[in-house]
C-alpha positions in Angstrom: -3.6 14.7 -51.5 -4.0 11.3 -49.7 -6.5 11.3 -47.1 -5.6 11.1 -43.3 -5.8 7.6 -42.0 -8.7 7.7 -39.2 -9.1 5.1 -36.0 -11.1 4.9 -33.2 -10.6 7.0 -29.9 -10.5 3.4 -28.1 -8.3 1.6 -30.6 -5.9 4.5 -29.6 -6.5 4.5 -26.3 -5.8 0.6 -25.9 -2.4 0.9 -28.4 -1.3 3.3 -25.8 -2.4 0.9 -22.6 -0.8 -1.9 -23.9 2.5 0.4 -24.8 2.9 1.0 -21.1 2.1 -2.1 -19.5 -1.3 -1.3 -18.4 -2.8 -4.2 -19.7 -4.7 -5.5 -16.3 -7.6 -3.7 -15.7 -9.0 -4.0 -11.6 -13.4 -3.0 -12.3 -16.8 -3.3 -11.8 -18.2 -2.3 -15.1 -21.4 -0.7 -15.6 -23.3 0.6 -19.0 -20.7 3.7 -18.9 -18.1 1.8 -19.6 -18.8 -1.1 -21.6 -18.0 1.0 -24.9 -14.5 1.5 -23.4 -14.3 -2.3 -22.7 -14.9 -3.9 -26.0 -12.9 -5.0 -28.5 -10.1 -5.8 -25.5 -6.8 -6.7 -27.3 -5.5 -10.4 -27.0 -3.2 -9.6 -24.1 -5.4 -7.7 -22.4 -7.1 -9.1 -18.6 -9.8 -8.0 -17.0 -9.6 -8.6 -13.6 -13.6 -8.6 -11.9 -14.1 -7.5 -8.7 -17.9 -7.7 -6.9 -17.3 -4.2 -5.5 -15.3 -0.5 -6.5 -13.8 -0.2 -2.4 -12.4 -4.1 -3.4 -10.9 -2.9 -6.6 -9.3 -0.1 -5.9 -7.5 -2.0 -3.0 -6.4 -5.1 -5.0 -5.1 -2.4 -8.2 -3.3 -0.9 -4.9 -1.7 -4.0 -3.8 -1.0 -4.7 -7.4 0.3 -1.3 -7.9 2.8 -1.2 -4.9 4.1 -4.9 -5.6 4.7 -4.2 -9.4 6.0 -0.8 -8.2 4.5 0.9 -11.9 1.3 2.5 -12.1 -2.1 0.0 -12.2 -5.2 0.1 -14.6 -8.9 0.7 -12.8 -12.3 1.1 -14.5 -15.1 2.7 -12.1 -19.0 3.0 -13.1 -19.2 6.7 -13.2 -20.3 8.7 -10.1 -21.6 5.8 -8.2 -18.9 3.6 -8.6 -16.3 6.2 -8.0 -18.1 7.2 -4.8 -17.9 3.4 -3.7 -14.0 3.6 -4.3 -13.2 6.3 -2.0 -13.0 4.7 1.6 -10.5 2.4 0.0 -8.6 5.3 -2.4 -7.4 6.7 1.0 -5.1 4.5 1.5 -3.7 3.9 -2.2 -3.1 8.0 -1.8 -1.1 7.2 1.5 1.2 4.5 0.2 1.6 7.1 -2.9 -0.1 3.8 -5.6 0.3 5.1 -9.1 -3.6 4.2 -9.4 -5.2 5.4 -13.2 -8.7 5.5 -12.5 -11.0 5.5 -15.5 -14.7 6.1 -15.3 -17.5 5.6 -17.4 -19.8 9.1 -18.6 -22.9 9.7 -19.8 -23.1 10.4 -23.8 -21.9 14.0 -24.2 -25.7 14.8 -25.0 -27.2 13.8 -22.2 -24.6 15.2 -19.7 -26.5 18.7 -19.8 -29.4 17.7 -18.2 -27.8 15.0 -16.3 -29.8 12.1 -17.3 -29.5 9.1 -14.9 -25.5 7.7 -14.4 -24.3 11.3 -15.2 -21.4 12.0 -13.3 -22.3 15.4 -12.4 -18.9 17.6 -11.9 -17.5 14.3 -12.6 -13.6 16.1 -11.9 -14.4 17.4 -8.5 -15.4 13.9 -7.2 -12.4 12.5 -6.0 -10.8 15.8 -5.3 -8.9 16.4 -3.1 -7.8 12.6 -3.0 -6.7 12.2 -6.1 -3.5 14.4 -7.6 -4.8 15.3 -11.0 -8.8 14.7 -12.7 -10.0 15.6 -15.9 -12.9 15.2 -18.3 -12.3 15.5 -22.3 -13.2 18.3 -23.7 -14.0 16.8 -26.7 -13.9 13.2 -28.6 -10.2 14.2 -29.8 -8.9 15.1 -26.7 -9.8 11.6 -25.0 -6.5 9.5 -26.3 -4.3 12.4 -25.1 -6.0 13.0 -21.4 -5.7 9.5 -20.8 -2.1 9.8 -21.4 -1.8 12.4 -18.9 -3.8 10.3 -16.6 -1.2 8.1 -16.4 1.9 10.5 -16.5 0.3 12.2 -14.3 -0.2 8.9 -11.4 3.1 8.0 -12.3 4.8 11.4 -11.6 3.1 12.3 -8.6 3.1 8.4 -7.6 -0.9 9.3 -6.5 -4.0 8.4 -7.9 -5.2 10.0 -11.4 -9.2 10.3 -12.2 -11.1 10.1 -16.3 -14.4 10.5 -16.9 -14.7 9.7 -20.4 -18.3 10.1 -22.0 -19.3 6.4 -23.6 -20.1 8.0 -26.9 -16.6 9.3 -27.3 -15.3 5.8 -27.5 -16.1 4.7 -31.0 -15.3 8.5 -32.6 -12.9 8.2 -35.6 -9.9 10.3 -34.9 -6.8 11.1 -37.0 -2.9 10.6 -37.0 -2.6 13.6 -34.3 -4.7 12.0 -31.9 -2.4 8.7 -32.3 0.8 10.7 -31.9 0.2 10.3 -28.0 1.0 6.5 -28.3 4.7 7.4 -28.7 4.6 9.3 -25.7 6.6 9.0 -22.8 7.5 10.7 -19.6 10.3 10.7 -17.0 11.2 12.6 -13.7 14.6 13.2 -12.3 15.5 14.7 -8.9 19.6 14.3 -8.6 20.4 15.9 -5.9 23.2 18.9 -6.0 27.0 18.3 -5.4 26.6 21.2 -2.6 22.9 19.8 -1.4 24.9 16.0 -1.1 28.2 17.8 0.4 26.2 19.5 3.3 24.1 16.1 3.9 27.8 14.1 4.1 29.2 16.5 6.4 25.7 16.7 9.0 25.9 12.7 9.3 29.9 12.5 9.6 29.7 15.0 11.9 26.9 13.6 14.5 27.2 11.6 17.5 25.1 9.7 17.7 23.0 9.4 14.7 19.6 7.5 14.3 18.6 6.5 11.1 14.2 6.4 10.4 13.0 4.6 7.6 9.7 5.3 5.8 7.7 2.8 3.3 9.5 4.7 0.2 13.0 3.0 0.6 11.0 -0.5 0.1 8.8 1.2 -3.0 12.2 2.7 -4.9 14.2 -0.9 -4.2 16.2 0.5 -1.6 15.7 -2.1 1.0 19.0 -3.9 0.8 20.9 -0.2 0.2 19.1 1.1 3.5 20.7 -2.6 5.7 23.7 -1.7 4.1 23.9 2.1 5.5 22.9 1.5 8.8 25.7 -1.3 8.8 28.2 1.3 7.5 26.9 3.8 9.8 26.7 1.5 12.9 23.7 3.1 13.4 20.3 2.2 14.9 17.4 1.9 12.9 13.9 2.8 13.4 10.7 2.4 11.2 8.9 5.4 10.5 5.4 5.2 12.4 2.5 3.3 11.0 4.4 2.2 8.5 2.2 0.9 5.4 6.0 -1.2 3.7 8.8 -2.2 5.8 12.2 -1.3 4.8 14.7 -3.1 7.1 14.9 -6.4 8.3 12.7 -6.5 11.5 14.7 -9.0 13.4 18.2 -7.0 12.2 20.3 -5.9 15.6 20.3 -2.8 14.5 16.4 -2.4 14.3 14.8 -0.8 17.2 11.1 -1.4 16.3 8.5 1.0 14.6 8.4 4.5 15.8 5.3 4.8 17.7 2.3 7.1 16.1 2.5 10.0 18.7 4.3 13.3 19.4 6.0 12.9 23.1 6.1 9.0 22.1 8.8 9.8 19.1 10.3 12.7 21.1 11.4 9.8 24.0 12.5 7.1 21.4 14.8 10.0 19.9 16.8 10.6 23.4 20.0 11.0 23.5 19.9 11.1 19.5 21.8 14.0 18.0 20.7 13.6 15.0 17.9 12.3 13.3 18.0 11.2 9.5 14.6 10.2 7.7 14.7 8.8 4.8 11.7 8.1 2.1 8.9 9.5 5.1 6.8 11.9 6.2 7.9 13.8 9.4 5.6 12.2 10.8 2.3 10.5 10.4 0.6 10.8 13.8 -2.3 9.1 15.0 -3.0 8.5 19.1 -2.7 12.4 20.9 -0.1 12.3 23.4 1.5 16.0 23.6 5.0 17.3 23.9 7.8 17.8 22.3 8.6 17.5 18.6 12.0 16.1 19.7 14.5 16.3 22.3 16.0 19.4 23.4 19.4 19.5 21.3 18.7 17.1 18.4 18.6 17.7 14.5 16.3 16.5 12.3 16.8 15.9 8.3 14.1 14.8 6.0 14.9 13.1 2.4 12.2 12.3 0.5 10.8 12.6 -3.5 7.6 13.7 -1.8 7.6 17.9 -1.9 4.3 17.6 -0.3 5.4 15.7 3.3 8.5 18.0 3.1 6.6 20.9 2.9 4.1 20.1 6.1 6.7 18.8 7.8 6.7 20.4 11.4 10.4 20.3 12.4 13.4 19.8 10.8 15.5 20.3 7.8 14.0 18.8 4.6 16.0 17.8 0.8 13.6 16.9 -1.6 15.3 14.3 -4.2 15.7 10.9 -5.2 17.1 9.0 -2.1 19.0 6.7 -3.4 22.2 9.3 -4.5 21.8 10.2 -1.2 22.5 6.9 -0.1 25.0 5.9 -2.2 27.2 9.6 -1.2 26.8 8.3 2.7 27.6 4.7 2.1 31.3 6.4 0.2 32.2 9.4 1.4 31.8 8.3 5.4 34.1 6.0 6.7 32.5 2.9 7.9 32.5 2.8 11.6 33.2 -0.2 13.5 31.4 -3.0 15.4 32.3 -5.7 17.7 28.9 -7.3 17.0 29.1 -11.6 15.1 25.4 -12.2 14.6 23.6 -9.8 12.0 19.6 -10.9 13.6 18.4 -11.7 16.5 16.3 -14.8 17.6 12.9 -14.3 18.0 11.2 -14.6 21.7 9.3 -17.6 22.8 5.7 -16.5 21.6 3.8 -15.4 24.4 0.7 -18.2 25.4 -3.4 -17.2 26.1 -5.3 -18.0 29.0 -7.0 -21.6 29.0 -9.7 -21.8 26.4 -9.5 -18.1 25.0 -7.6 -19.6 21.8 -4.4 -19.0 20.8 -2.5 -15.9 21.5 -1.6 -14.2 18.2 2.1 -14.3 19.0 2.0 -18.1 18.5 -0.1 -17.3 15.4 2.8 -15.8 13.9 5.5 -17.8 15.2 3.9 -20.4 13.4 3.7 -18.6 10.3 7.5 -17.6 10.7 8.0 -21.3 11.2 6.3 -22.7 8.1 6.3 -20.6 5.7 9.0 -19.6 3.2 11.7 -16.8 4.1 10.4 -15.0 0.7 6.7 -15.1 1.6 4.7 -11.4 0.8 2.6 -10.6 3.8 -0.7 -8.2 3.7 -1.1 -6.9 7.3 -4.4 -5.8 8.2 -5.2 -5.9 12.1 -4.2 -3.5 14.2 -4.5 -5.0 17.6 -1.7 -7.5 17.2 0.8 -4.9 15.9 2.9 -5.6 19.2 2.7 -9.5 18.4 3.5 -9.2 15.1 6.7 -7.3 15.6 7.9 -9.5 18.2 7.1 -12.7 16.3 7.3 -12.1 12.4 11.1 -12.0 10.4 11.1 -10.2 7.3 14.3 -10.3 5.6 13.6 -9.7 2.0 11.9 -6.5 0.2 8.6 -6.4 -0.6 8.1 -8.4 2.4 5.0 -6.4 4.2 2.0 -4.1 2.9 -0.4 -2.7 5.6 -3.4 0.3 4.7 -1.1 3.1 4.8 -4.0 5.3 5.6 -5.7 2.6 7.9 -8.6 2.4 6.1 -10.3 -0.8 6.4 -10.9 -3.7 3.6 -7.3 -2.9 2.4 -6.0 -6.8 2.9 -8.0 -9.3 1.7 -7.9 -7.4 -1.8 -5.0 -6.1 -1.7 -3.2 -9.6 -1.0 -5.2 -11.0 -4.6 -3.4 -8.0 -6.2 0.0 -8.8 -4.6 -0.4 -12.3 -5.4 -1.3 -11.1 -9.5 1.8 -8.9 -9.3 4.0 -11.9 -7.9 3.2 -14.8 -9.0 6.8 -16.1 -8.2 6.1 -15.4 -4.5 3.5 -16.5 -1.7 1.3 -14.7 -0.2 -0.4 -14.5 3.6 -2.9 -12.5 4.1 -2.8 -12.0 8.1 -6.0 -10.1 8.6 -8.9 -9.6 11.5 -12.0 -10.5 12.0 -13.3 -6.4 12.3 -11.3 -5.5 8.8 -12.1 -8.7 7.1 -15.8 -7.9 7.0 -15.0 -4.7 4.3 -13.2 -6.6 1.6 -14.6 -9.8 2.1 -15.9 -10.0 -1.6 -12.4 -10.4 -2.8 -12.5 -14.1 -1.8 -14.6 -14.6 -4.8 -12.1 -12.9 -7.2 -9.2 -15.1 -5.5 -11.5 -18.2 -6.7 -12.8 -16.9 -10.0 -8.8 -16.4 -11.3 -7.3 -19.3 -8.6 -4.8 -16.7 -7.2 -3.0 -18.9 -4.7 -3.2 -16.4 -1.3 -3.4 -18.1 2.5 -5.8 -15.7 3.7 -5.6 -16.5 8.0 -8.3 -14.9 9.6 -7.5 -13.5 13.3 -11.0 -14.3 14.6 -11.4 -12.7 18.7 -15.1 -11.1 18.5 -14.4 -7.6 18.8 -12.9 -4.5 17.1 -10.0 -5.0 19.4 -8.3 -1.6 18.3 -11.1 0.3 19.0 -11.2 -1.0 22.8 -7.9 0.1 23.0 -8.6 3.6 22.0 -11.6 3.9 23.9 -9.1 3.0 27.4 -6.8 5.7 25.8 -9.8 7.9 24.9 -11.1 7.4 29.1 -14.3 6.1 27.0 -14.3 2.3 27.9 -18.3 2.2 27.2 -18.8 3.0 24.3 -21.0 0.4 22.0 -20.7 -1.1 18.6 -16.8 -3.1 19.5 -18.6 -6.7 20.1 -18.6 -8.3 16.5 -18.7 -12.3 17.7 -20.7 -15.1 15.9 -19.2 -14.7 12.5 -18.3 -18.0 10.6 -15.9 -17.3 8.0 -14.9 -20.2 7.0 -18.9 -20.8 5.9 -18.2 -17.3 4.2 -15.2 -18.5 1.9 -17.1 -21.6 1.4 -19.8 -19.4 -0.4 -16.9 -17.8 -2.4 -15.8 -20.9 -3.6 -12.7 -20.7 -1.4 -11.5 -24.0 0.7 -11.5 -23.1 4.4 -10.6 -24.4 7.8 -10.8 -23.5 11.1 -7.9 -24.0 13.1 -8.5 -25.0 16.8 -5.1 -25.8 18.1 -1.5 -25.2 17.5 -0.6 -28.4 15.8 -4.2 -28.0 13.4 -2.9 -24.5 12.4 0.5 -25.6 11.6 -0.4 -28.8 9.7 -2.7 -26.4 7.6 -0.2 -23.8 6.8 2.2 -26.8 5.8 -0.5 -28.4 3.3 -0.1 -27.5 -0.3 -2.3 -25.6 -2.2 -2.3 -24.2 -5.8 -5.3 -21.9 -5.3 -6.6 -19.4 -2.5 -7.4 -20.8 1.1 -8.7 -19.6 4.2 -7.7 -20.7 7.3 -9.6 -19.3 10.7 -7.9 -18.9 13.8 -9.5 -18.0 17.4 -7.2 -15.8 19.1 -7.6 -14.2 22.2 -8.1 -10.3 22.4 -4.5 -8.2 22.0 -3.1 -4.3 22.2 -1.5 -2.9 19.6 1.1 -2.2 22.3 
């Protein structure tokens, strides 16, 4: 009888990477996981980053932009722990992350010797949607698998914590089976389900169509333009939205929803219907009381997402894939008519700051509108020129806008280099504040380190200028820790190997956005202070 043909739990484990596309790996390696490291295959990158909350938040720009899941190696409990601020918000914009972690050597674990990750599967519970530890040497090849059928399926993050020994454990043809593996979810939508939707939305009014980041995740942006045209209806952005999914300047686009309960209800008046698509029902933030919606309007949820269906306060929910949904609207409605020529509006003449206060974000972004091209991927990440950037900023094409869908800060200067790693074909801005800037800022050094080409334009006014703002809403206007001034981050980048300006004037920040570059830059702008509304 022949003898089984043995390999190594690793050589299995990268066969089965490499099978699905995971071969970038976002990390900050420690001794846990240099076992699971070596012997990288060819087409393998490694992809360092100078800390875990950083990593996580470029493997979730990655993630989102690639829309599959993305590869990230953590140094066992402390590294994980470092991760978590920023695994918030790859669990809110629903990031297939596969998070892999180094443990101590099976023998040790017992009487957790230093970098045991004690409990190592409750750690990131209840962020992540599935964690597991091998039980044994054998079982790590297939629990990896699941780790990533697992992130893919739920679209959240999925936690490993494999023990470094198990690594270089010879294992035989069943443990290679998993390679072949391969998973796949469907959620059609009934004929009776899709015959009840049809007949709600023929029948209303006055319908209002709100769009959540999941049309721009499943590729539905230009399906979603192409509904409300049908429907001549109007179009809002589902509040705090992390992905836009409709063009911004469109006339039938009436702004994002803003984050509070009486706030939606009066933006849904005189609406007889409500249809949300690829959202949660809805993600709140400031307090403001009242009613879920107006007397005598009807709410209906689609989404894949069982979980913001079930928690959903109001309305009717169907949980399936949206795009049949779409597709039965878009044929078995009649179109309805409009007398409207142009498709988008011109933008406003960008508002101007008081004498020697900088510029005024507005004209910021006008001049980014202005120079750079129509295809550009922007990562948002300051929250007190949301009003601005509305008003100033035309996004026509998907994947157009990323934001920290759980508002977690350090999200954008990462998550741009991930973006940009994704889409090489595209440019990238990262449009980011002085306050958030500060929590990713070591992500300038993995933009120079691989040259990703990202204009990183830092929004510098002193102050966490979304945090005054609450504290007026709060009645708590004196509360300390909001004055940041006196950073110089154009010194910073300069010590991250990035080139960096600072941009004094209108005509300096336009002639640097218009220079060419082939690697990462920063660019420094003094703005005066701003509301997000």
């Amino acid at each position: 009888m022949a003898a089984m043909v043995t390999t190594t739990a690793r050589r299995i484990a990268h066969e089965f990477l490499e099978r699905h596309g995971l071969t970038t790996i976002f990390g900050n390696p420690g001794s846990n996981e240099l076992p699971f490291l070596a012997e990288l295959p060819a087409g393998f990158r490694y992809i360092l980053g100078l800390h875990e909350g950083a990593v996580v938040a470029m493997a979730d720009g990655y993630a989102q932009a690639l829309g599959r899941p993305a590869l990230v190696n953590l140094h066992s409990a402390t590294g994980s722990g470092n991760a978590l601020g920023a695994l918030t918000n790859a669990v809110a914009s629903r990031a297939p992350l596969v998070l892999t972690a180094g443990q101590q050597v099976r023998s040790a674990m017992g009487i957790e010797a230093v970098l045991t990750n004690v409990d190592a599967t409750q750690l990131m519970r209840p962020l992540v949607g599935w964690s597991g530890e091998p039980s044994c040497a054998a079982d790590v090849p297939r629990s990896l698998a699941q780790a990533v059928f697992e992130a893919q399926l739920q679209r959240r993050p999925a936690y490993l914590s494999v023990p470094y020994d198990d690594w270089s454990v010879e294992l035989d043809a069943n443990a290679v089976a998993v390679t072949d593996r391969s998973v796949r979810l469907g959620q059609q939508p009934s004929e009776a389900q899709l015959a009840d939707l049809v007949a709600a939305v023929a029948a209303a009014r006055n319908p209002a169509l709100v769009l959540g980041g999941d049309i721009d995740a499943a590729g539905l942006f230009e399906r979603a333009v192409a509904l409300a045209e049908h429907l001549e209806s109007p179009v809002w952005q589902a509040p705090s939205p992390h992905r836009l999914s409709f063009p911004n300047r469109h006339r039938l686009f009436r702004g994002v929803l803003p984050a509070s309960i009486a706030a939606v209800e009066r933006a849904m008046s005189g609406h007889d219907l409500v249809l949300v698509s690829g959202a949660p029902v809805f993600r709140y933030h400031q307090h403001e009381p009242g009613r879920y919606l107006p007397e005598g309007t009807r709410l209906i949820q689609v989404t894949d997402d069982a979980g913001a269906a079930a928690r959903a306060p109001v309305g009717t929910a169907l949980v399936a894939d949206v795009a049949p949904v779409f597709e039965a609207l878009l044929h078995r409605i009649p179109a309805r008519a409009s007398d409207n020529a142009a498709r988008f509006l011109a933008n406003p003449e960008p508002a101007t700051a008081a004498e020697h206060s900088g510029l005024h974000p507005e004209q910021v972004f006008a001049a980014l509108r202005e120079t750079q091209p129509a295809e550009t991927c922007y990562v948002v990440e300051s929250t007190s020129t949301n009003a601005a950037w509305w008003r100033q900023i035309d996004l026509r094409e998907p994947g157009s806008y990323f934001w920290p869908a759980a508002g977690g800060l350090g999200f954008g200067l990462p998550a741009a280099v991930g973006v940009a790693l994704a889409l090489p074909e595209r440019p990238v801005a990262a449009v980011i504040g002085d306050g958030s800037a500060n929590y990713g800022i070591t992500a300038l050094w993995t933009a120079a380190r691989y040259r990703v080409p990202v204009t990183f334009v830092i929004l510098r006014n002193g102050t966490y200028g979304a945090l005054e703002w609450f504290a007026e809403l709060l009645g708590t206007p004196d509360v300390p820790g909001t004055d940041i001034g006196g950073i110089d981050f154009t010194a910073l980048a300069a010590g991250y190997g990035v080139p960096a300006t600072a941009a004094t004037d209108l005509d300096g920040l336009r002639a640097a956005l218009r220079s060419p570059t082939d690697g990462p830059r920063l660019i420094q702008v003094d703005t005066a202070p701003t509301r997000p509304a």
